[in-house]
C-alpha positions in Angstrom: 0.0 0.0 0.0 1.2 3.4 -0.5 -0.1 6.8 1.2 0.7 10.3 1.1 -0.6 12.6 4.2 -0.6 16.6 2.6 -0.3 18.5 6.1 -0.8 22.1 4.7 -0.5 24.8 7.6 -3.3 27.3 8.3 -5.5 26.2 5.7 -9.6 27.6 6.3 -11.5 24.8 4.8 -13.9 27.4 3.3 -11.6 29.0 1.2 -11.2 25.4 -0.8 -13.0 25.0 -3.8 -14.5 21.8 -2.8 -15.9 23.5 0.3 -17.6 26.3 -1.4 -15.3 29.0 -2.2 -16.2 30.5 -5.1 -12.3 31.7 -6.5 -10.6 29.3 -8.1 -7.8 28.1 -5.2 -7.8 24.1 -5.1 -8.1 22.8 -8.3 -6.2 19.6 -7.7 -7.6 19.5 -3.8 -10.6 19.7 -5.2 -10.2 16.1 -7.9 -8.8 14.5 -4.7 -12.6 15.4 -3.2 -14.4 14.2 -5.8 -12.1 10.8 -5.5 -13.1 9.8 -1.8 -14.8 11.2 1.2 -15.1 15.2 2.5 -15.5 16.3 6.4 -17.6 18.9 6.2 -17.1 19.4 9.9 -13.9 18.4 10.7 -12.2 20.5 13.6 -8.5 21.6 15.6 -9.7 20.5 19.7 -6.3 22.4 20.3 -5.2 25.5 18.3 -2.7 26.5 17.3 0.4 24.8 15.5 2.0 22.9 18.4 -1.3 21.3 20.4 -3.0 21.1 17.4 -0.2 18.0 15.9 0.0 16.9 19.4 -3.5 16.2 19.1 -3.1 14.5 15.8 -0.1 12.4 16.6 -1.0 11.0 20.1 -5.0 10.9 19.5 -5.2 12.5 22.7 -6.5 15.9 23.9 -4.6 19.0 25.0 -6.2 18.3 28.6 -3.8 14.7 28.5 -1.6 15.2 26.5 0.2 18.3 28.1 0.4 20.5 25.4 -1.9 23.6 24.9 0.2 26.2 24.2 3.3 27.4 22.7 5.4 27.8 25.7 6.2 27.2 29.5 5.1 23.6 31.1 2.0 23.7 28.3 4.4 23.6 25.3 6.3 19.9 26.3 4.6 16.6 26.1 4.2 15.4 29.4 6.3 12.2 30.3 5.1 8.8 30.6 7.0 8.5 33.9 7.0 5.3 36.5 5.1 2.8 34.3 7.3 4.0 31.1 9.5 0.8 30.1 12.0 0.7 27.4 10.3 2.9 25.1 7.2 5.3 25.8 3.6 4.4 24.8 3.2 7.5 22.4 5.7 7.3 20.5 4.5 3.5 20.2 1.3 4.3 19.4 1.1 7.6 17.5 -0.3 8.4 13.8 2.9 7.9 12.0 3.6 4.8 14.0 0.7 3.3 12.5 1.5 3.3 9.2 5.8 2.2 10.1 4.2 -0.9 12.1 2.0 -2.2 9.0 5.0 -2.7 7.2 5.5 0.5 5.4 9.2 2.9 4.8 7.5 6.4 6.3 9.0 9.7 5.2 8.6 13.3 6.4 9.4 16.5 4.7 8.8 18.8 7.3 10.6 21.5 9.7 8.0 21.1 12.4 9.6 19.2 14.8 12.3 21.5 15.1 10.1 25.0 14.8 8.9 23.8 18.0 11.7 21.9 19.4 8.6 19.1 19.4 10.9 16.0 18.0 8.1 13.1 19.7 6.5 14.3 15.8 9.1 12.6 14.5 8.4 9.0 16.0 7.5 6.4 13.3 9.9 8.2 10.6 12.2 5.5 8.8 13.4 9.0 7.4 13.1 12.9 8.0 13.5 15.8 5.7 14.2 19.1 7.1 14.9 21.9 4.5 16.1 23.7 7.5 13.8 27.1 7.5 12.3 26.6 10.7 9.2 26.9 8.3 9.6 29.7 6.7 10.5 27.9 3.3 8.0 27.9 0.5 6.3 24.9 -0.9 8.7 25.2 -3.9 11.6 24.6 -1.7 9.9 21.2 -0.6 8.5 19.4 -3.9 12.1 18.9 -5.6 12.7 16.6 -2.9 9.3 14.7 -2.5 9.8 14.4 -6.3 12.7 13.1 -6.1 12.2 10.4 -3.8 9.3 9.8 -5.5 11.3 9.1 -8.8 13.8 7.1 -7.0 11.7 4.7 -4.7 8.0 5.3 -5.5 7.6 2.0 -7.6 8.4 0.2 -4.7 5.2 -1.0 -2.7 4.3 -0.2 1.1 5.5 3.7 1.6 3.7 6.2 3.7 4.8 10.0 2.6 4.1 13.5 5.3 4.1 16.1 3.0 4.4 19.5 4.8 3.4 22.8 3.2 3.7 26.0 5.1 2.8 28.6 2.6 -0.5 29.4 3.8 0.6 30.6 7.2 2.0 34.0 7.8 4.4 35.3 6.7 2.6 34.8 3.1 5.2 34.0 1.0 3.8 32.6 -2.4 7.1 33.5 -5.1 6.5 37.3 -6.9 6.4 35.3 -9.9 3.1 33.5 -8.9 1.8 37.0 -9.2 -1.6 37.4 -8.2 -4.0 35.2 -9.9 -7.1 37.0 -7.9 -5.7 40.4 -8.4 -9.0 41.4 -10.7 -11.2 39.0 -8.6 -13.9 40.3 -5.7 -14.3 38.2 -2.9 -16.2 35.8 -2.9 -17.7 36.6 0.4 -17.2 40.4 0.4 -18.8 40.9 4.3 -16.5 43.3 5.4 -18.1 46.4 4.8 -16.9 49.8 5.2 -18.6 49.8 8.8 -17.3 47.1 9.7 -13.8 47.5 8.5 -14.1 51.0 10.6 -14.8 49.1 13.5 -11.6 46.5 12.9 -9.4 50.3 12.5 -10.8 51.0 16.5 -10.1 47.6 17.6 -7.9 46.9 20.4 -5.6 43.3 20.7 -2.9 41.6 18.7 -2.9 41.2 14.9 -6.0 43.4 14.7 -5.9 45.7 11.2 -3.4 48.6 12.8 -0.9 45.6 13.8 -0.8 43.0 11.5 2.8 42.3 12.7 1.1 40.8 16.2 1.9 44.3 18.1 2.8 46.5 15.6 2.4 47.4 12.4 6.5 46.2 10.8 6.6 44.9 7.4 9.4 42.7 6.3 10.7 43.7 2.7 11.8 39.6 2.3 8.2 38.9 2.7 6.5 41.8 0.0 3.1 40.0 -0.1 2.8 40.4 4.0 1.1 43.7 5.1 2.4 45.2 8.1 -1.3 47.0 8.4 -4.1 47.5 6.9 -5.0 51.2 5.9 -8.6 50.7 3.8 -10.3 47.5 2.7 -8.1 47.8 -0.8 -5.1 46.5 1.4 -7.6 44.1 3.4 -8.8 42.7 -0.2 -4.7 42.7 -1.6 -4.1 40.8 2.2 -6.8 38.4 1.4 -5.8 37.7 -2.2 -1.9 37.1 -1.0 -3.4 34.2 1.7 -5.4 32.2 -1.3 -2.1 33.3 -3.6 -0.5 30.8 -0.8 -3.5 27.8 -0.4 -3.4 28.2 -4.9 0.5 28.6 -4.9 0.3 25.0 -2.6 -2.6 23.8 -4.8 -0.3 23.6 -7.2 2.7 21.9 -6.0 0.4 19.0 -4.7 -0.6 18.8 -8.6 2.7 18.3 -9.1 3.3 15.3 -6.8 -0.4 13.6 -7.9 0.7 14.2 -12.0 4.4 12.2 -11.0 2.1 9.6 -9.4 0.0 9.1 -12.1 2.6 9.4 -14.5 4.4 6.7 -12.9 0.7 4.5 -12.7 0.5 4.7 -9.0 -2.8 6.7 -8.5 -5.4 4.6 -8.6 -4.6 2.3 -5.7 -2.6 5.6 -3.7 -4.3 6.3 -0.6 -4.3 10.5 0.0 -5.2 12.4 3.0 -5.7 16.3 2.6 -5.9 18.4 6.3 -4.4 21.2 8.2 -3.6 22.1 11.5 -5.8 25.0 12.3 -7.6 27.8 10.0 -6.9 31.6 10.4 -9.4 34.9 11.3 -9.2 37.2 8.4 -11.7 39.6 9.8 -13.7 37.2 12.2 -13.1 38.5 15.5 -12.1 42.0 14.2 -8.7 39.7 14.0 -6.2 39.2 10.9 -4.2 36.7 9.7 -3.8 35.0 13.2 -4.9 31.5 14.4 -5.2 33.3 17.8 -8.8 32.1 19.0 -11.0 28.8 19.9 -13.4 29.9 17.2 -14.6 29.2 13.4 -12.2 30.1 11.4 -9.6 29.2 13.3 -10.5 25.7 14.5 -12.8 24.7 11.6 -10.4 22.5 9.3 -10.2 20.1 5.8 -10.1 16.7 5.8 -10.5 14.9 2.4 -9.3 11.1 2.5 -9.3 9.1 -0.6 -8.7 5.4 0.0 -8.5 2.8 -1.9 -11.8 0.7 -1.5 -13.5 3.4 -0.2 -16.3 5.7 -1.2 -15.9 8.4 -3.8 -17.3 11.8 -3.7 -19.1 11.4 -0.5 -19.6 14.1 2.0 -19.6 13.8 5.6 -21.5 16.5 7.8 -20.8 15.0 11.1 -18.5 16.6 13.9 -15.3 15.0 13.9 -12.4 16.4 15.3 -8.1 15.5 14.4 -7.9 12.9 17.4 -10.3 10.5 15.5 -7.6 10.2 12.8 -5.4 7.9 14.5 -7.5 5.0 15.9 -9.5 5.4 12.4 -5.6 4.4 10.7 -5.7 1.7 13.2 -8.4 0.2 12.1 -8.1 0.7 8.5 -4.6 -0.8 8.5 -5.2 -3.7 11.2 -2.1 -2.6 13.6 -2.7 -3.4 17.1 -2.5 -1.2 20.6 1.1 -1.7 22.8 1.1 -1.3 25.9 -1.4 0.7 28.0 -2.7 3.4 26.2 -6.1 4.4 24.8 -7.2 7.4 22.0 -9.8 10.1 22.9 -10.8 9.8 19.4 -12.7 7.6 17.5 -12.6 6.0 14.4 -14.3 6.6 11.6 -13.4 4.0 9.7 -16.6 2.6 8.3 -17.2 6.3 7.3 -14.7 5.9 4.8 -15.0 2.4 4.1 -19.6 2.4 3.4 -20.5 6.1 4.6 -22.1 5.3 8.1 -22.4 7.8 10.3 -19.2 7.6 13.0 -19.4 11.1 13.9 -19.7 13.4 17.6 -22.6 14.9 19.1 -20.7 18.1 20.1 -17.0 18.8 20.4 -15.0 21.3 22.5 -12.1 22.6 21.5 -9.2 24.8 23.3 -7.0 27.7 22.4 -4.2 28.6 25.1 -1.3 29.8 23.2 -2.8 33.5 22.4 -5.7 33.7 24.3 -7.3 31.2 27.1 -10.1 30.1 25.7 -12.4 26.7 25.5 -15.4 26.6 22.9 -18.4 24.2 22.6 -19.5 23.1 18.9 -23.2 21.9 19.0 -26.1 21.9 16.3 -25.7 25.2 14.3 -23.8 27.0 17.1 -20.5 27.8 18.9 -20.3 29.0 22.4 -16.9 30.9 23.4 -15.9 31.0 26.8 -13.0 33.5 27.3 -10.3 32.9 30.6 -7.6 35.7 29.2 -8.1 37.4 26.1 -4.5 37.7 25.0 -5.5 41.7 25.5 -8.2 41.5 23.1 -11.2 43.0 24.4 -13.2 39.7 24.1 -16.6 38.9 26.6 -16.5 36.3 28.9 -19.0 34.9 27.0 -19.9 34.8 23.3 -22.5 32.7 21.4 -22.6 32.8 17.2 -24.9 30.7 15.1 -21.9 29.6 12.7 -24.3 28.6 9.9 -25.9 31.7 9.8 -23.6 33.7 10.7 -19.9 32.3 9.7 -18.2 35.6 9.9 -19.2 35.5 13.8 -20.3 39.1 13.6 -23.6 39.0 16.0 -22.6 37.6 19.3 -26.1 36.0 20.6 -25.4 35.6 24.2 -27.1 37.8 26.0 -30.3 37.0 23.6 -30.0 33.2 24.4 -28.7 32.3 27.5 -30.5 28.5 27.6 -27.8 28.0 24.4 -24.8 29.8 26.8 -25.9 27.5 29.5 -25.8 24.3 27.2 -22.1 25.2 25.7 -20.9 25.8 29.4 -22.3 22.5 31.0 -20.9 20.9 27.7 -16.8 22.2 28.4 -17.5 21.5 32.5 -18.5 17.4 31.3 -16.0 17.2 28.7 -13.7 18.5 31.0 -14.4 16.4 33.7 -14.8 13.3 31.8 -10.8 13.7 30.0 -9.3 15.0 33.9 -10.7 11.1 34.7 -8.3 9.7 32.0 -5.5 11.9 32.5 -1.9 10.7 34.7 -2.1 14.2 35.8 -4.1 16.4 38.3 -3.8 19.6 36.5 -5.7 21.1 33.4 -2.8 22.8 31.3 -5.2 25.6 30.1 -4.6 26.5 34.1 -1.0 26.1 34.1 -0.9 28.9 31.1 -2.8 30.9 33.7 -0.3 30.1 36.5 2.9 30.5 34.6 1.5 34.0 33.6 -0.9 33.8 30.6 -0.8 32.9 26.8 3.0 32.6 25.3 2.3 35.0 23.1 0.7 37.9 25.2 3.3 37.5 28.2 4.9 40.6 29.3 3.4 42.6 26.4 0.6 44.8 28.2 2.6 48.0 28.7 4.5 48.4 25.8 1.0 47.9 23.9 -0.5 50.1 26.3 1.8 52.9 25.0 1.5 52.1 21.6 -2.4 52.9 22.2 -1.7 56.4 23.7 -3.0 59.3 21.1 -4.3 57.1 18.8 -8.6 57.5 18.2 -8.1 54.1 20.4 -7.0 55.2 23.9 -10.1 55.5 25.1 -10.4 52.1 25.7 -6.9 51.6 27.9 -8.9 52.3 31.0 -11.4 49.1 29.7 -7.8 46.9 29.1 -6.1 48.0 32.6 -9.4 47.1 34.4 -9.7 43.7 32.1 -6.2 42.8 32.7 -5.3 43.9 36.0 -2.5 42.3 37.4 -1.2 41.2 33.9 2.1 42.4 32.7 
């Protein structure tokens, strides 16, 4: 058997073709669709890059795992300790494992491990491929050598590829001559209005429109296609255009890998996964290119799976989240459990394999590296419960209808607190119900808190604090000293 996994970074699943997007970014992500089966509602439980793949690997929530955030004690996998023997039941057990321990030579051509100093990613690798950028390389820095393998060993039988593209995540950095195939294009979804985009100039937090650079408004001359703010809704158009230029400029180097493969008669029985590790707010949230939050855009991902014996051009509208990937490997490929350890997810298998229904009633999902935050998915709506902001000016509480409203611009909590009340008991049981299965007696979400808040708000309050002074937004530093006292 041969697979390829395509782990593209910071893709929003509605700005793919196959999901609805009306420009033209996914061409050869879309064919794959068409091939096998699409999650219409496949989510990131912990956002952003680092608990998201912790997630995925170890089929384990943030809450066991260790890993919620992007620094302190939340950013390291917790150890096994007293019952750990020769080897450690993760790295027995995880994703890639899988796939070594049914008999297949498994390759990775990524720089995640060492971006986040996160080398448990790399267990189950017969071989690893770091380009050595830390990812900041472009996807045209990675395909000559997933070609090249490809060319030397592909006609061999049992392989498992990780394909790793970057390019959709900031900084975007899609080649000048890709140029800008949506330069003459509207949006699609053109719901920033000139109200609204008035409103994102006033608002007060990290990436917002007057700081695209996270806390101010630098712009990096190697990176031309990266705004350092945005002025008028020409430069938030020309900021969305450069993030599709990145998910089209990807597109295409997956077309190059599937044309090899099908050059060299392979395709048919291939087996090809398609998913992300998060999404990204452009807008939502009065946020810009940021994973920053537990919401919609952020934590709403792809998953598209073709596999061979399985159905084609079927769409699943279940919830489904990435912890279900791993025990649904193990079962499609037969491997067995070592040792004791146990998934939070579940497989979906027979999804894949006849199109019954293997999905979630609800899900909850986490965000602790730029805010705190823990959000419940259920029926049409998301419920956002804020711990720190990340020195946004976010409610404790918000409540969107995501169908109706996907741009989550009319917060409905105060209008229907029964639905607040729901989302809340759901994150108190879910949260009780993983502490149960955890070696550990604290939720990480509360050692952020303790070791001083989200990585990437720490120690940043004053100096944005001045920033703010004699701008038409220091009114509001009174509101950020009283919602943050005692932060630095």
């Amino acid at each position: 058997m041969r697979v390829i996994l395509f782990d593209i970074d910071t893709l929003r699943s509605d700005h793919l073709g196959c999901y609805g997007y009306g420009r033209d970014t996914s061409p050869a992500i879309d064919a794959i669709a068409q091939e096998g089966v699409r999650f219409g509602n496949y989510y990131c439980p912990n956002a952003p890059c680092l608990p998201s793949r912790a997630s995925l690997i170890t089929g384990r929530y943030g809450v066991r795992t260790g890993v919620v955030g992007h620094g302190g004690t939340a950013a390291d996998m917790r150890l096994q300790g007293e019952s750990r023997h020769f080897r450690d039941n993760c790295s027995d057990n995880g994703l890639f494992m899988q796939f070594r321990r049914a008999g297949m030579h498994t390759v990775s051509f990524s720089t995640f491990a060492e971006r986040h100093s996160s080398w448990w990613f790399n267990a189950g690798f017969n071989e690893c491929f770091n380009v050595g950028k830390c990812g900041n390389e472009s996807a045209g820095e990675v395909t000559p050598h997933v070609l090249d393998w490809l060319r030397r060993k592909g006609r061999e039988d049992n392989w498992f590829l990780h394909v790793h593209y970057w390019d959709p995540h900031t900084p975007y950095r899609a080649p000048a001559e890709f140029g800008n195939p949506f330069a003459g294009q509207p949006l699609p979804d053109d719901w920033i209005s000139e109200e609204i985009f008035a409103q994102h100039l006033l608002h007060v937090g990290p990436h917002g429109a007057n700081e695209i650079n996270m806390w101010d408004d630098t712009q990096f001359p190697q990176f031309p296609r990266h705004p350092g703010s945005l002025k008028t809704r020409e430069d938030m158009k020309a900021m969305m255009d450069s993030y599709d230029c990145g998910i089209r400029w990807t597109d295409d180097n997956i077309a190059q890998i599937v044309d090899l493969v099908k050059e060299m008669g392979l395709y048919e029985d291939l087996a090809v996964i398609i998913t992300s590790d998060h999404g990204e707010n452009m807008g939502e949230l009065g946020l810009y290119g940021e994973h920053g939050t537990a919401d919609e855009p952020t934590c709403h991902i792809p998953m598209i799976i073709k596999w061979p014996g399985g159905m084609r051009g079927f769409v699943d509208q279940g919830f489904h989240d990435n912890v279900d990937l791993a025990p649904t490997i193990q079962e499609l490929l037969g491997t067995k459990m070592l040792g004791r350890y146990d998934y939070d997810g579940l497989s979906y298998a027979q999804t894949l394999l006849t199109g019954q229904d293997c999905s979630k009633d609800h899900l909850v999902l986490t965000q602790c590296a730029h805010v705190c935050q823990r959000a419940a998915r259920f029926d049409d709506y998301l419920y956002l419960r804020t711990v720190h902001g990340g020195y946004h000016l976010f409610p404790q509480e918000m409540l969107f209808n995501v169908k109706e409203d996907p741009h989550q611009l009319h917060n409905l909590a105060r209008e229907r607190p029964e639905l607040c009340e729901k989302g809340a008991r759901l994150i108190l049981n879910w949260n009780e119900t993983v502490m149960k299965k955890s070696d550990s007696d604290a939720d990480p979400m509360w050692t952020v808190m303790r070791e001083g808040g989200p990585e990437h708000a720490r120690g940043m309050l004053e100096a944005y604090i001045k920033r703010l002074e004699g701008t038409p937004r220091a009114d509001q530093i009174p509101l950020l000293r009283e919602m943050y006292q005692g932060c630095t």
